[in-house]
Backbone atoms as SQL, in Angstrom:
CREATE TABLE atoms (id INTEGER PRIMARY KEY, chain TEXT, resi INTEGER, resn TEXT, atom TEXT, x REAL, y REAL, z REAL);
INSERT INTO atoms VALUES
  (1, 'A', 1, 'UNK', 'N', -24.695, 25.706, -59.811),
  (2, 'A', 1, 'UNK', 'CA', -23.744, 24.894, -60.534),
  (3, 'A', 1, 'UNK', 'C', -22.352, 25.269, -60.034),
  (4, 'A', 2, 'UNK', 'N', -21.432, 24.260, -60.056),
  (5, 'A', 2, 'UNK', 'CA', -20.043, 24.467, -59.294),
  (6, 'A', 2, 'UNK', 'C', -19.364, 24.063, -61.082),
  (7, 'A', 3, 'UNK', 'N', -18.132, 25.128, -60.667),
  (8, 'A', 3, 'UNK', 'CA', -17.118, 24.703, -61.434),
  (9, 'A', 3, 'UNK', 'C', -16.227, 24.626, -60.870),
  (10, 'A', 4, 'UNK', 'N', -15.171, 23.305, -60.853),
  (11, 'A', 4, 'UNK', 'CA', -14.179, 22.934, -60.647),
  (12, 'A', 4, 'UNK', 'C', -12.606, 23.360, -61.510),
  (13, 'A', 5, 'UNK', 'N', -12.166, 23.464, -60.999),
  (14, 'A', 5, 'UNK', 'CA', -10.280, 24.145, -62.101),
  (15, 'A', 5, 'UNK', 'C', -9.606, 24.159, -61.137),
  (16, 'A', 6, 'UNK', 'N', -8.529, 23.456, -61.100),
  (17, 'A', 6, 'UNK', 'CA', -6.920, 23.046, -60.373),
  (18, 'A', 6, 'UNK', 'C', -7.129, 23.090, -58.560),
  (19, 'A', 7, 'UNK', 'N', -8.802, 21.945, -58.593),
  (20, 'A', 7, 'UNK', 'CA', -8.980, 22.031, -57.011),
  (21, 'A', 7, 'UNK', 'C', -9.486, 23.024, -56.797),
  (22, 'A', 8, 'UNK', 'N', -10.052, 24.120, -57.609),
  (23, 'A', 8, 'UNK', 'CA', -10.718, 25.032, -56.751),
  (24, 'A', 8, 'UNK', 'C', -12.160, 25.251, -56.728),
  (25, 'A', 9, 'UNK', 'N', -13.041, 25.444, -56.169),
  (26, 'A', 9, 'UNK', 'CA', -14.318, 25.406, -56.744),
  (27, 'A', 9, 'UNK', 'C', -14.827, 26.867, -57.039),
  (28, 'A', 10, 'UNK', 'N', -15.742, 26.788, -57.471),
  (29, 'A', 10, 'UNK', 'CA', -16.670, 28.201, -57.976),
  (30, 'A', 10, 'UNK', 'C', -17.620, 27.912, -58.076),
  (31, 'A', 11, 'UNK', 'N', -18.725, 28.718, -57.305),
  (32, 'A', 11, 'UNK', 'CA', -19.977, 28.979, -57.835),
  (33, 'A', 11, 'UNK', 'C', -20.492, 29.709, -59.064),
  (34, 'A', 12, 'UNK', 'N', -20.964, 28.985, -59.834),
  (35, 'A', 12, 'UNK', 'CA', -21.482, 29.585, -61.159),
  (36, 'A', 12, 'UNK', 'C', -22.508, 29.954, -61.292),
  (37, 'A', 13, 'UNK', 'N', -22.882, 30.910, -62.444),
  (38, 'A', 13, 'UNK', 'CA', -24.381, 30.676, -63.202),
  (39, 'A', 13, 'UNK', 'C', -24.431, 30.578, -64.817),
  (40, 'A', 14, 'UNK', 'N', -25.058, 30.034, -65.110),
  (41, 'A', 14, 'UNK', 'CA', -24.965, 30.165, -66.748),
  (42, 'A', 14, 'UNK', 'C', -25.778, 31.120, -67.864),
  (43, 'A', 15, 'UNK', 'N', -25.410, 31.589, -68.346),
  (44, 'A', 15, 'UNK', 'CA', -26.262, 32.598, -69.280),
  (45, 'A', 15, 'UNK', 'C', -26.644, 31.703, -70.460),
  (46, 'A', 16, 'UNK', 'N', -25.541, 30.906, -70.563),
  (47, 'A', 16, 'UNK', 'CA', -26.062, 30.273, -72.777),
  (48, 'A', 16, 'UNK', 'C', -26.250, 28.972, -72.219),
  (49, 'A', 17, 'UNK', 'N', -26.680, 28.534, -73.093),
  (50, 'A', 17, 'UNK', 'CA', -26.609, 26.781, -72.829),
  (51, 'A', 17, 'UNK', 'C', -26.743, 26.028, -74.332),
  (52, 'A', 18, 'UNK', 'N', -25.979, 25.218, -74.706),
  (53, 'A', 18, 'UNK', 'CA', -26.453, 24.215, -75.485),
  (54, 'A', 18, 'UNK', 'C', -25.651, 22.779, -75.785),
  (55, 'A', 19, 'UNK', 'N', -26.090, 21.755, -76.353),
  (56, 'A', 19, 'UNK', 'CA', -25.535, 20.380, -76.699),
  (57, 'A', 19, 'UNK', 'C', -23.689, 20.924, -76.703),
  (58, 'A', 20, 'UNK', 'N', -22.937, 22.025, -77.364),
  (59, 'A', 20, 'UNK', 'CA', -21.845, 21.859, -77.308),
  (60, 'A', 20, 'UNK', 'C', -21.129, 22.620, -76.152),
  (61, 'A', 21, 'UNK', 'N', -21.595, 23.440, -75.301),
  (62, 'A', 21, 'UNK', 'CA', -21.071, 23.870, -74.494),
  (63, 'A', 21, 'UNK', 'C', -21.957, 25.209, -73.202),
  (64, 'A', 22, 'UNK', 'N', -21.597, 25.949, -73.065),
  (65, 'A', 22, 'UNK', 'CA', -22.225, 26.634, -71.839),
  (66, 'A', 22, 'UNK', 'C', -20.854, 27.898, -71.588),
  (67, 'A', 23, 'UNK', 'N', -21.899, 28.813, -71.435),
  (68, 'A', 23, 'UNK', 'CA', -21.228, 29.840, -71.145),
  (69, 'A', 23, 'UNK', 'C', -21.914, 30.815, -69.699),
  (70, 'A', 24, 'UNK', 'N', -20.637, 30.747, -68.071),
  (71, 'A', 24, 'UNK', 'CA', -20.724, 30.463, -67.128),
  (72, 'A', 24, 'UNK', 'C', -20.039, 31.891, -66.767),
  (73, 'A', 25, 'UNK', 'N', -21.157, 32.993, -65.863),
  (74, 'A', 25, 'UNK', 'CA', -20.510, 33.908, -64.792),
  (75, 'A', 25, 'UNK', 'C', -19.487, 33.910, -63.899),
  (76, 'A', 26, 'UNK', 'N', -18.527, 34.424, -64.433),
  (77, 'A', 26, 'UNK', 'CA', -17.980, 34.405, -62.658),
  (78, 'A', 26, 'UNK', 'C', -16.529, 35.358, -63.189),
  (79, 'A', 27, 'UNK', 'N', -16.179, 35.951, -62.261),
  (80, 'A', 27, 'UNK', 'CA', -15.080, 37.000, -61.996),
  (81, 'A', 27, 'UNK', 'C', -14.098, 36.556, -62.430),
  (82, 'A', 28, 'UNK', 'N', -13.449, 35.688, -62.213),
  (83, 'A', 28, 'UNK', 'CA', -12.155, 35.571, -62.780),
  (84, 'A', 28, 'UNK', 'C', -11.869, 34.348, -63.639),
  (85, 'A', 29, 'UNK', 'N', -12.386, 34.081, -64.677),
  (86, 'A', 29, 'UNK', 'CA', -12.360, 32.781, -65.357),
  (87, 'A', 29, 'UNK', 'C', -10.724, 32.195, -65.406),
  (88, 'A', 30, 'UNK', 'N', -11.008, 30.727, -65.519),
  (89, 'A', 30, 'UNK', 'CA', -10.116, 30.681, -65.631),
  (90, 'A', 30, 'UNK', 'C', -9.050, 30.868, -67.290),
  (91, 'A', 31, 'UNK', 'N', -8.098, 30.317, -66.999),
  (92, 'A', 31, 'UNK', 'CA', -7.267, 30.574, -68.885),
  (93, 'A', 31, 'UNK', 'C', -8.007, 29.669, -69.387),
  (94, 'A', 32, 'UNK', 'N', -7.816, 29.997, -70.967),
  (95, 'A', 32, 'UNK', 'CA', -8.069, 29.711, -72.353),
  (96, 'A', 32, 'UNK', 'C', -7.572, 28.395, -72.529),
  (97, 'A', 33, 'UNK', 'N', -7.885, 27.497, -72.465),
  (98, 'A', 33, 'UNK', 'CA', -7.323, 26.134, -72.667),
  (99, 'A', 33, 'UNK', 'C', -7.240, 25.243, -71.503),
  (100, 'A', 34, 'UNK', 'N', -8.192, 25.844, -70.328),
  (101, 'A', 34, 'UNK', 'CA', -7.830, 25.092, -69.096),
  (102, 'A', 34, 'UNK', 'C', -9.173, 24.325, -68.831),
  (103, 'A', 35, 'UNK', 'N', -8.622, 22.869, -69.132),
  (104, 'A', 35, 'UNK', 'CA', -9.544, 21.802, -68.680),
  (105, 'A', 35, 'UNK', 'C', -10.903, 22.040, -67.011),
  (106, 'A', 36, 'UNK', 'N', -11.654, 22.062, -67.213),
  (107, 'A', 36, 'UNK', 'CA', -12.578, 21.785, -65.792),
  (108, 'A', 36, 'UNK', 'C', -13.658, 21.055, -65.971),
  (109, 'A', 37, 'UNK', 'N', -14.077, 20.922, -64.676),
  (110, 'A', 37, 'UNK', 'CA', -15.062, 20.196, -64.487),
  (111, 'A', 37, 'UNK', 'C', -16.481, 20.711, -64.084),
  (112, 'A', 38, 'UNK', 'N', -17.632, 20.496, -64.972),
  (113, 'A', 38, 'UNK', 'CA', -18.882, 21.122, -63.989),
  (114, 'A', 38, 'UNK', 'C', -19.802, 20.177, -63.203),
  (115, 'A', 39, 'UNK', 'N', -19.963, 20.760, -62.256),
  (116, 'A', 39, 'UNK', 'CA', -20.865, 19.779, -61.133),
  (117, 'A', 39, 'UNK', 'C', -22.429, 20.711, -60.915),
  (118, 'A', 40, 'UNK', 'N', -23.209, 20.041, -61.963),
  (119, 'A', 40, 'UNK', 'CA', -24.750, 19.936, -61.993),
  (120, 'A', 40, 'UNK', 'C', -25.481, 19.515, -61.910),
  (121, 'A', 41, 'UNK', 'N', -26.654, 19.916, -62.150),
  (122, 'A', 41, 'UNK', 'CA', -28.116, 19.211, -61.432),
  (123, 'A', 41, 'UNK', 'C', -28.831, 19.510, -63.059),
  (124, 'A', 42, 'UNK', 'N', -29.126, 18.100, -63.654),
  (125, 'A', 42, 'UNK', 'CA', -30.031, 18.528, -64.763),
  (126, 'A', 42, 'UNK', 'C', -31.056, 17.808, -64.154),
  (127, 'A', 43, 'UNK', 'N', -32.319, 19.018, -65.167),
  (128, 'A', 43, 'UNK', 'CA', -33.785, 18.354, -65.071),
  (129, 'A', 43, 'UNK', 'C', -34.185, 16.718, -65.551),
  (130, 'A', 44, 'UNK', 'N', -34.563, 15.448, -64.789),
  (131, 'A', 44, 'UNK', 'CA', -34.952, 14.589, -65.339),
  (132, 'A', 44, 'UNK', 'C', -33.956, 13.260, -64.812),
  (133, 'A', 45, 'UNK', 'N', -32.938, 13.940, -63.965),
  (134, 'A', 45, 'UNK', 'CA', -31.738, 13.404, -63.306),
  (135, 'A', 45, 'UNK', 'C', -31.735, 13.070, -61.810),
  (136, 'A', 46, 'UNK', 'N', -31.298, 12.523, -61.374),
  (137, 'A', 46, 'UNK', 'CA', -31.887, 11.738, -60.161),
  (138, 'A', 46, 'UNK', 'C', -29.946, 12.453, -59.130),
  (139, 'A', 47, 'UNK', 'N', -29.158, 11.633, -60.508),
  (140, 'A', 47, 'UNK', 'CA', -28.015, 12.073, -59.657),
  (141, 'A', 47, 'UNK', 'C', -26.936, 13.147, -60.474),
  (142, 'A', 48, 'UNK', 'N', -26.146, 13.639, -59.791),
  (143, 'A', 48, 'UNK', 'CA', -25.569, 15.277, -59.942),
  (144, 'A', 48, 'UNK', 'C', -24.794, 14.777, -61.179),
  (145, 'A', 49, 'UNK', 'N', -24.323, 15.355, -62.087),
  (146, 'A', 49, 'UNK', 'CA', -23.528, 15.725, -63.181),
  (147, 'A', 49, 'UNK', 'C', -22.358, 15.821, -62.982),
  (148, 'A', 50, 'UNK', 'N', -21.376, 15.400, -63.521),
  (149, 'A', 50, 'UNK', 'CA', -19.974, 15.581, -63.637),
  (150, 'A', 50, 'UNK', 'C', -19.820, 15.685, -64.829),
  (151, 'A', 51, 'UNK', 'N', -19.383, 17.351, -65.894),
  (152, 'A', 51, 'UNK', 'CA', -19.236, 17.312, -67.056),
  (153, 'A', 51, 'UNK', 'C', -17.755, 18.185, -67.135),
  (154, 'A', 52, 'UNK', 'N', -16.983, 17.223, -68.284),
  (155, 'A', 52, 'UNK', 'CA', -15.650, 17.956, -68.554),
  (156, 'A', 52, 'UNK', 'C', -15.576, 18.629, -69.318),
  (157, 'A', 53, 'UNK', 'N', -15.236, 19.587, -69.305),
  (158, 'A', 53, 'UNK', 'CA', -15.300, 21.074, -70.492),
  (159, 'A', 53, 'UNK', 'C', -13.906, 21.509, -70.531),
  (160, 'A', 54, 'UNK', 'N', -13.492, 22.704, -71.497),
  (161, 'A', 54, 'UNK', 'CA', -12.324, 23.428, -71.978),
  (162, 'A', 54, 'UNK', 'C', -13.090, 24.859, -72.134),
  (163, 'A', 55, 'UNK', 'N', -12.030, 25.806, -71.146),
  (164, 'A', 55, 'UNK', 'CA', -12.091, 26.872, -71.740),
  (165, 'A', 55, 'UNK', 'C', -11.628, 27.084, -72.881),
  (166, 'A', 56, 'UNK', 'N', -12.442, 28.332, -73.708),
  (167, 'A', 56, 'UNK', 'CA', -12.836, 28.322, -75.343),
  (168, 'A', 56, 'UNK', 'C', -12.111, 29.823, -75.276),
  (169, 'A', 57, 'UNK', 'N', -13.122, 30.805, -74.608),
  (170, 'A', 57, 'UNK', 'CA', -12.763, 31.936, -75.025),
  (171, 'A', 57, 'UNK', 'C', -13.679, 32.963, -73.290),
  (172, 'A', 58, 'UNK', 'N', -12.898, 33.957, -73.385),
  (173, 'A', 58, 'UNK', 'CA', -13.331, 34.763, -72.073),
  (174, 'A', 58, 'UNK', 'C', -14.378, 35.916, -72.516),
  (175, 'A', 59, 'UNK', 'N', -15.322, 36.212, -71.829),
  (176, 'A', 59, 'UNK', 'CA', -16.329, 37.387, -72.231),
  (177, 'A', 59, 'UNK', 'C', -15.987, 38.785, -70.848),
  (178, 'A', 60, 'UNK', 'N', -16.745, 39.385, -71.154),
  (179, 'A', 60, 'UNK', 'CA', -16.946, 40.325, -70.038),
  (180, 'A', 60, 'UNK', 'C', -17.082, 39.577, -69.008),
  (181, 'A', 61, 'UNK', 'N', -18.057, 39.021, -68.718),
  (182, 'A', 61, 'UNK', 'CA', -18.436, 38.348, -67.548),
  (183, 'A', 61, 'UNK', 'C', -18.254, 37.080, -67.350),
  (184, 'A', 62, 'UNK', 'N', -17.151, 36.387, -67.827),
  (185, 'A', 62, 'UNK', 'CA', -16.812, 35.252, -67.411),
  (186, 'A', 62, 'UNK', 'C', -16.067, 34.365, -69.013),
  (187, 'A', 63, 'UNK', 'N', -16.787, 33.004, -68.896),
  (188, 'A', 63, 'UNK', 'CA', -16.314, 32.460, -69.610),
  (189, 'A', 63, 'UNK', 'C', -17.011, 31.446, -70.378),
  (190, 'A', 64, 'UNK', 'N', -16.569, 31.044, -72.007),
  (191, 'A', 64, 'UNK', 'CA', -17.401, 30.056, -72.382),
  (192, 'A', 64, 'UNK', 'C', -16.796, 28.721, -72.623),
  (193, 'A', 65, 'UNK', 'N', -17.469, 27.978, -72.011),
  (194, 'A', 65, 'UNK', 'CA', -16.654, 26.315, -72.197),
  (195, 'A', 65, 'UNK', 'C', -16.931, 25.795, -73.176),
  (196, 'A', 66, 'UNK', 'N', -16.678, 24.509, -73.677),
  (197, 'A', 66, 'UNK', 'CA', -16.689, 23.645, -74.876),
  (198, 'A', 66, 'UNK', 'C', -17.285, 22.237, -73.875),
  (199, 'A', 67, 'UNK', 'N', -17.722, 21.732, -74.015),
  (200, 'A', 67, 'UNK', 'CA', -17.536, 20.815, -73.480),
  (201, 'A', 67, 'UNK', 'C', -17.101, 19.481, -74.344),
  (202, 'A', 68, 'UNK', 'N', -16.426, 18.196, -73.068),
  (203, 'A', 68, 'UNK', 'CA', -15.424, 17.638, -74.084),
  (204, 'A', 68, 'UNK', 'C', -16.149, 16.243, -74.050),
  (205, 'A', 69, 'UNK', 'N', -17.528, 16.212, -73.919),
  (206, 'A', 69, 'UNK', 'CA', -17.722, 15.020, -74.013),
  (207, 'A', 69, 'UNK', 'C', -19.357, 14.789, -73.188),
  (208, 'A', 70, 'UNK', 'N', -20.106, 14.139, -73.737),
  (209, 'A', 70, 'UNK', 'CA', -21.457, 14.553, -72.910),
  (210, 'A', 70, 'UNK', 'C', -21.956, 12.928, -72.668),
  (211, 'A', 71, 'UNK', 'N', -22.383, 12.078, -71.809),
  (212, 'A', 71, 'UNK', 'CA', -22.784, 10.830, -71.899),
  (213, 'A', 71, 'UNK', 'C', -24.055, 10.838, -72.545),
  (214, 'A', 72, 'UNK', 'N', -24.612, 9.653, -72.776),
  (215, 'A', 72, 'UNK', 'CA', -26.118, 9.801, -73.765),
  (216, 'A', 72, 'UNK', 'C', -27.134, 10.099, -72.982),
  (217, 'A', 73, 'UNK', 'N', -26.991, 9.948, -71.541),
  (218, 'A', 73, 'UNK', 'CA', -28.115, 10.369, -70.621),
  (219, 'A', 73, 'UNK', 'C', -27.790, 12.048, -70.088),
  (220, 'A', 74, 'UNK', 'N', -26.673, 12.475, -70.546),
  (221, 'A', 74, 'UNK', 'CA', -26.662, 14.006, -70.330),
  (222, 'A', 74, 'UNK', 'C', -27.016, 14.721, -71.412),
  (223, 'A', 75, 'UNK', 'N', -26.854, 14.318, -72.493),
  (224, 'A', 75, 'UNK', 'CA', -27.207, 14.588, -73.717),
  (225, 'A', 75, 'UNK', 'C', -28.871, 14.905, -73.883),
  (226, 'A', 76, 'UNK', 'N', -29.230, 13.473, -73.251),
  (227, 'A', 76, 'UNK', 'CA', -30.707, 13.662, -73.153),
  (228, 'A', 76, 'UNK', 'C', -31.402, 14.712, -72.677),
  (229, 'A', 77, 'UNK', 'N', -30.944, 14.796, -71.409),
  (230, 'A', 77, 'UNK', 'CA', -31.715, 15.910, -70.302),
  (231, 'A', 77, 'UNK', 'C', -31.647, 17.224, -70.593),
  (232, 'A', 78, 'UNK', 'N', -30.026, 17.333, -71.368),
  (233, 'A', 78, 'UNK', 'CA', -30.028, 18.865, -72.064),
  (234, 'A', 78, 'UNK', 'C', -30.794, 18.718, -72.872),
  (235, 'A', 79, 'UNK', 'N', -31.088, 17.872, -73.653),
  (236, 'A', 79, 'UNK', 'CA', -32.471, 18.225, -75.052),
  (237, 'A', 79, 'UNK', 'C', -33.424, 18.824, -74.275),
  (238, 'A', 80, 'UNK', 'N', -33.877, 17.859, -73.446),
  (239, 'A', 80, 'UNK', 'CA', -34.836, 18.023, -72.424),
  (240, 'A', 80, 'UNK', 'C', -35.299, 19.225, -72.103),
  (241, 'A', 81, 'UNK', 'N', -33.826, 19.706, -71.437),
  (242, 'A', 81, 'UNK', 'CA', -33.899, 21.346, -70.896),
  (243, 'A', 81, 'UNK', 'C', -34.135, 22.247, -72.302),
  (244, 'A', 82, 'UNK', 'N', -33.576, 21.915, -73.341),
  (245, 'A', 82, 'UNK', 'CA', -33.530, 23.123, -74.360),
  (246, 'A', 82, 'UNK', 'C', -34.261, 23.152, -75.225),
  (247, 'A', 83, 'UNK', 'N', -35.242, 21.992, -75.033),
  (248, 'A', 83, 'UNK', 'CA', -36.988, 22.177, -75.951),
  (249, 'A', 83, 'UNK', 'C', -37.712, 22.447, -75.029),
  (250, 'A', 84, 'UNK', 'N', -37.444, 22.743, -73.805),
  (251, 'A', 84, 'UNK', 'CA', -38.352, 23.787, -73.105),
  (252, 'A', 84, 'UNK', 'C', -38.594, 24.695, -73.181),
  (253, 'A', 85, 'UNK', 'N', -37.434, 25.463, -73.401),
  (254, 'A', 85, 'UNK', 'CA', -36.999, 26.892, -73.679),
  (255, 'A', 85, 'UNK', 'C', -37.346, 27.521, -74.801);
């Protein structure tokens, strides 16, 4: 999974996941209030994800987003993914 913030990209990974947001590895998160974008691959999806999120709050290891908006077919696939689990 890539995260996008002010043109830059990052490779991510995610530890949490759910319908309101995702919380994503990486070294230097960005600030607390800074809009990005994630570029994913959900299960059940043919084509890649573009989801807009807000940083929420920073952990040890990165950061947790909010996300600001989910379409009904992303919505879906995360159910998808998280009654698997």
């Amino acid at each position: 999974m890539t995260l996008v913030c002010d043109g830059q990209e990052y490779e991510v990974v995610s530890r949490d996941l759910s319908l309101g947001g995702i919380f994503v590895v990486l070294d230097r998160p960005p600030p607390i209030g800074a809009k990005v974008v994630l570029r994913m691959s959900l299960p059940n999806l043919k084509e890649t994800s573009f989801i807009s999120a807000t940083v929420r709050w920073h952990g040890d290891a990165g950061a947790g987003l909010r996300f600001d908006g989910l379409r009904a077919i992303e919505a879906w696939a995360l159910n998808q993914l998280l009654s698997d689990e």
